[in-house]
PATITOR-909054 format. One record per residue: residue in one letter; x, y, z of N, C-alpha, C in turn; residue number from 1. Coordinates in Angstrom, 1 decimal, always signed. Atoms other than C-alpha are relative to their C-alpha. Example, Ala and Ser with C-alpha at 12.3 -4.5 7.8 and 13.67 -1.06 7.14 Angstrom:
BEGIN
+----+--------+--------+--------+--------+--------+--------+--------+--------+--------+-----+
! aa !    n_u !    n_v !    n_w !   ca_u !   ca_v !   ca_w !    c_u !    c_v !    c_w !   i !
+----+--------+--------+--------+--------+--------+--------+--------+--------+--------+-----+
!  a !   +0.9 !   -1.2 !   +0.0 !  +12.3 !   -4.5 !   +7.8 !   +0.9 !   +1.2 !   +0.0 !   1 !
!  s !   -0.9 !   -1.1 !   +0.0 !  +13.7 !   -1.1 !   +7.1 !   -0.8 !   +1.1 !   +0.8 !   2 !
+----+--------+--------+--------+--------+--------+--------+--------+--------+--------+-----+
! end
This chain:
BEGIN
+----+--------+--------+--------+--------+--------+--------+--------+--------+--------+-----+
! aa !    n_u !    n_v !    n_w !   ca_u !   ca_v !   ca_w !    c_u !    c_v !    c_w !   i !
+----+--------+--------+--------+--------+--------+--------+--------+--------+--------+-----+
!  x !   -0.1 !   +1.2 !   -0.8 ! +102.9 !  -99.4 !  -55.3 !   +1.5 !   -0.2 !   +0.3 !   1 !
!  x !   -1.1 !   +0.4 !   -0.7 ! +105.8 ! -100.0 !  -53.2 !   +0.7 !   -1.5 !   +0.2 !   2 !
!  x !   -0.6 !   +0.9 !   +0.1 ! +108.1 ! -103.0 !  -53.8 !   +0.6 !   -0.6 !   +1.8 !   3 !
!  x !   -0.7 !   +0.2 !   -1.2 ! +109.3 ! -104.7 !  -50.1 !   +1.4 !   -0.1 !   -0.7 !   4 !
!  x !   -1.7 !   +0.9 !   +0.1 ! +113.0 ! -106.0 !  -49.7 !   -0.1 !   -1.3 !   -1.2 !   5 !
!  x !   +0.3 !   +0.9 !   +0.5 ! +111.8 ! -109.4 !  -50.2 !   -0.9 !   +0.1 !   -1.6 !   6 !
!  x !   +0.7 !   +0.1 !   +0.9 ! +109.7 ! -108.8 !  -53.2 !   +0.9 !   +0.4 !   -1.1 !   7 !
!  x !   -1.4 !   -0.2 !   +0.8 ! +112.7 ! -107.1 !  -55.1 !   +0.8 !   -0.8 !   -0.3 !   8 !
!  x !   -0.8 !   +1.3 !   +0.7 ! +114.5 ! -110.2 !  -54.8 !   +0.0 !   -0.8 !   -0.5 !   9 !
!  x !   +0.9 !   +1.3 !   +0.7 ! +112.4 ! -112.5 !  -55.7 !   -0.2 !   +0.5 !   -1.4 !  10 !
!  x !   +0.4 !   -0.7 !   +1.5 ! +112.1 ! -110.1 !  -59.0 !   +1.4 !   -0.7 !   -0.7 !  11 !
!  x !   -1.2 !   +0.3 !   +0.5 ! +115.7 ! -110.6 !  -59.3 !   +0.3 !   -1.4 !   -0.3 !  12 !
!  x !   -0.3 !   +1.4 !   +0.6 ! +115.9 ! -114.6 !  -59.0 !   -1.1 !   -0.1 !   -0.8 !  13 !
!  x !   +0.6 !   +0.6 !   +1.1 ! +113.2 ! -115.0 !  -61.1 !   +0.4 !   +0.6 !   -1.2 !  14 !
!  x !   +0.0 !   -0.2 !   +1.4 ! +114.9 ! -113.0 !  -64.1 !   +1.0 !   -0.9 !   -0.1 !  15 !
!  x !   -1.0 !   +1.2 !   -0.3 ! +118.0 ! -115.0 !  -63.0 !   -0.1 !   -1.5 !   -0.9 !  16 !
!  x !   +0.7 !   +1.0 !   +0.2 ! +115.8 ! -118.4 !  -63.1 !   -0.5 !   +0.3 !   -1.3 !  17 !
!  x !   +0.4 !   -0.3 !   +1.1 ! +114.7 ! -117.0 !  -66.4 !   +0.9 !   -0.5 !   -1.4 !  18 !
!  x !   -1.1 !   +0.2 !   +0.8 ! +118.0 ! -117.4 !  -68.2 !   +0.2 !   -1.7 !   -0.2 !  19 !
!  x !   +0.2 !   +1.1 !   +0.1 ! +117.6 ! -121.2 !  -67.7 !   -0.8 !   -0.6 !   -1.3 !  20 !
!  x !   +0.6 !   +0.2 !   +1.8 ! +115.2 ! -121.2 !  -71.3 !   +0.6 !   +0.4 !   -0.9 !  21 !
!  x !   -0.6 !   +0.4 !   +1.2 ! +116.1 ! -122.0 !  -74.1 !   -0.4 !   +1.9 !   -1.0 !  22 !
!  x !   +0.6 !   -1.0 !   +0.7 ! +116.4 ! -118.9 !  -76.3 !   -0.5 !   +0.0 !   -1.5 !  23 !
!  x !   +0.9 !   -0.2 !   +1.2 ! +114.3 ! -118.3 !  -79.3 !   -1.3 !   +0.4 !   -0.1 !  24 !
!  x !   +1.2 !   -0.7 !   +0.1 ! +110.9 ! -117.2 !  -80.3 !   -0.6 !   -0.4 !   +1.1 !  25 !
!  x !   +0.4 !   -0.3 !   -1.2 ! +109.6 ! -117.9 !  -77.0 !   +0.7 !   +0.5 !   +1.3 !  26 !
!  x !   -0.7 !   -0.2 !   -1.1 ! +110.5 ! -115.8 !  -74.2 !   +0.6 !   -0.3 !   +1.3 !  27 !
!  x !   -0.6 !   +0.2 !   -1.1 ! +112.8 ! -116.2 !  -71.4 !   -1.1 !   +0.6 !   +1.3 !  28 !
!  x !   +1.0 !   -0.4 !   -0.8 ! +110.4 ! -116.3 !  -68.4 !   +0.4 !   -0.8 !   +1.3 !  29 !
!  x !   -0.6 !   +0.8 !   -1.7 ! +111.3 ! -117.4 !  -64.6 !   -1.5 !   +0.7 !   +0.8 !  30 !
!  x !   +1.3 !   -0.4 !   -0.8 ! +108.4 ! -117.0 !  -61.8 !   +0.2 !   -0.6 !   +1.6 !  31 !
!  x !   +0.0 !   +0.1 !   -1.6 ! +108.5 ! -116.9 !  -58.1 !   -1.2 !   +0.2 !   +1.1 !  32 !
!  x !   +0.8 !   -0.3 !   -0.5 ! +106.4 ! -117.8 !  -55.5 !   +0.3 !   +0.1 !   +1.7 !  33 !
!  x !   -0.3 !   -0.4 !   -1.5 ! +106.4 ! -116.3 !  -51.8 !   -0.8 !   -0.3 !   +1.1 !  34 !
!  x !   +1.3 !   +0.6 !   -1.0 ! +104.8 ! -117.1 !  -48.7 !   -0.1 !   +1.5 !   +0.6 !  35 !
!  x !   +0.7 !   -1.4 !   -0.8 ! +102.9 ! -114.5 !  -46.6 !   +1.3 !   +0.8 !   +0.5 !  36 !
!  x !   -1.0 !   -0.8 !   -0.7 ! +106.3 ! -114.1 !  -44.6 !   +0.8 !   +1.1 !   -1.0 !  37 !
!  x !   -1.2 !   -0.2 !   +1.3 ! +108.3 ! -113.6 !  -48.1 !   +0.7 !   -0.6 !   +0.1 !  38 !
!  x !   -1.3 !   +1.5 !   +0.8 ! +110.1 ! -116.7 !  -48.5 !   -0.4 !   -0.1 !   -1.1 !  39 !
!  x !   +0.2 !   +0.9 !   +1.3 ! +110.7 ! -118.6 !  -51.4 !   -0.6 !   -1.0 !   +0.4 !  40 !
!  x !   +0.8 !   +1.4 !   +0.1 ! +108.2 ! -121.5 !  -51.9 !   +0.3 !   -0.6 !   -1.3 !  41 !
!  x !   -0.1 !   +1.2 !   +0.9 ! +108.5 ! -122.7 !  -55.0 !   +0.5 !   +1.2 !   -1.3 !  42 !
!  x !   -0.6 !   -0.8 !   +0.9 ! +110.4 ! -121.1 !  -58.5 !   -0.6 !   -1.0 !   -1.4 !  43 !
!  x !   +0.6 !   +0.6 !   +1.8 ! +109.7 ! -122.1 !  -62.4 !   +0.1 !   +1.2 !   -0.7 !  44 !
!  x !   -0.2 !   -1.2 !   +1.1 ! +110.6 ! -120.8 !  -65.6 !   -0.6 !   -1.1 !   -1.2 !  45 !
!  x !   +0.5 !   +0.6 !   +0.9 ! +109.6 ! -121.6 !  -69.0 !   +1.0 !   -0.9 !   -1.1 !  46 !
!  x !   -0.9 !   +1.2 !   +0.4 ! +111.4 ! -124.6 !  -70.5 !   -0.1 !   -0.1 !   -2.1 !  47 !
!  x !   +0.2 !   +0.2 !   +1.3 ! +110.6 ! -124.1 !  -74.2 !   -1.6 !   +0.0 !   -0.6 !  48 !
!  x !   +0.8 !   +0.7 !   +0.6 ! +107.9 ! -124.4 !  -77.0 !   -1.1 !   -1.5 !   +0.4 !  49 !
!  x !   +0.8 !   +1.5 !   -0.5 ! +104.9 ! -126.8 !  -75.9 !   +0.7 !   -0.2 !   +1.3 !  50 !
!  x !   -0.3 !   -0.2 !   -1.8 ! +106.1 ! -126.5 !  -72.1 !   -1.2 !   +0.9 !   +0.9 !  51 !
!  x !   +1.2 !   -0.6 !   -1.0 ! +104.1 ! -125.1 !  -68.9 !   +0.7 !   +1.0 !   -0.1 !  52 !
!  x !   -0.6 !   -0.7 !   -0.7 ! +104.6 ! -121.8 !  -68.3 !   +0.2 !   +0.6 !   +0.8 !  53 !
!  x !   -0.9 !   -0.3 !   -0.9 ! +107.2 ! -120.4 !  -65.8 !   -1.0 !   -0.2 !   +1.5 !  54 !
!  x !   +1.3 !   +0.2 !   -1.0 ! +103.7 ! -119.5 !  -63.5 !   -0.3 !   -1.6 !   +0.2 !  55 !
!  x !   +0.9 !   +1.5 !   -0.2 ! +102.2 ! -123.1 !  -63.9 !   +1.1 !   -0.7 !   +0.3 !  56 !
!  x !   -1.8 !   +0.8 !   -0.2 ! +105.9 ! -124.7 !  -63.6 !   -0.2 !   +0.4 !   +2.0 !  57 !
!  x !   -0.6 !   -0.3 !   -1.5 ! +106.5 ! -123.1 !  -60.1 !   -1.8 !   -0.2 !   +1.0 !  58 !
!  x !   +0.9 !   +0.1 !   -1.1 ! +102.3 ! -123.1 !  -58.9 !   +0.4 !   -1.7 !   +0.4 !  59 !
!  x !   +0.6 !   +1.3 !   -0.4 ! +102.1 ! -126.9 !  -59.8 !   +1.6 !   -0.2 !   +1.3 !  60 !
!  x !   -1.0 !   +0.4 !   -1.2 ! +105.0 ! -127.4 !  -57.3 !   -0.1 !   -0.1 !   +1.6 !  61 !
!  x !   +0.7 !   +0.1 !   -1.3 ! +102.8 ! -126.7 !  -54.3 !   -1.9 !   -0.3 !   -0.1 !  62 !
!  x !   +1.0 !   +0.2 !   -0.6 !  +99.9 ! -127.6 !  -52.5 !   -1.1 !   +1.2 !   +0.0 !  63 !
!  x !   +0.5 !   -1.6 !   -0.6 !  +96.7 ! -125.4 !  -52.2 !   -0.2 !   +0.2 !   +1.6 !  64 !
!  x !   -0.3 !   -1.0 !   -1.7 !  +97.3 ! -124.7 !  -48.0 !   +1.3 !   +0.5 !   -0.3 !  65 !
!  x !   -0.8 !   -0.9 !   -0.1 ! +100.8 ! -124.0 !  -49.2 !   +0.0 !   +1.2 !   -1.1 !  66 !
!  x !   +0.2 !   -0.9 !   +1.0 !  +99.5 ! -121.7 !  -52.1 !   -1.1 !   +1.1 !   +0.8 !  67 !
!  x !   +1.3 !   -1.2 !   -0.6 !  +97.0 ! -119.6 !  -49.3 !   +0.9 !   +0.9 !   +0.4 !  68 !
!  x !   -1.5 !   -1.3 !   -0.1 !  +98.6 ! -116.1 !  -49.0 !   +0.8 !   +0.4 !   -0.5 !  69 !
!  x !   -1.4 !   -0.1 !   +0.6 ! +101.1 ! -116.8 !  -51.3 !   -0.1 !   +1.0 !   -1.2 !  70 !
!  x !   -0.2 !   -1.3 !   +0.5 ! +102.4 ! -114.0 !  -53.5 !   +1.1 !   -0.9 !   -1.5 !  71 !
!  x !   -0.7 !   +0.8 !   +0.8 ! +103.2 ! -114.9 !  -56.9 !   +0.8 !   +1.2 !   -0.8 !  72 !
+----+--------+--------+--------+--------+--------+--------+--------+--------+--------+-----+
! end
């Protein structure tokens, strides 16, 4: 499977966005979501122990019409 432009980058700010948790026994985790075009819609990482994570952080940030298509 072939990575686009856009999808490479979004790899990259979400390890980026990643570094924003706290380190310790739970992992450093960032998550990005794209729209059909490949924009950024919405980002989230994982904030700690007993927190959403990174995934649920960046879905709950949108709507489901702006979650149709989108590329997480």
């Amino acid at each position: 499977m072939t990575a686009t432009a856009a999808e490479r980058a979004a790899m990259t700010h979400a390890l980026e966005i990643a570094r924003r948790g706290p380190r310790g026994l739970n992992p450093q985790v960032g998550a990005v979501i794209l729209s059909p075009a490949g924009d950024l819609l919405a980002e989230g990482w994982h904030r700690g122990a007993g927190t959403s994570h990174a995934e649920v952080d960046a879905l709950s940030k949108l709507s489901p019409e702006q979650l149709r298509g989108a590329t997480a």
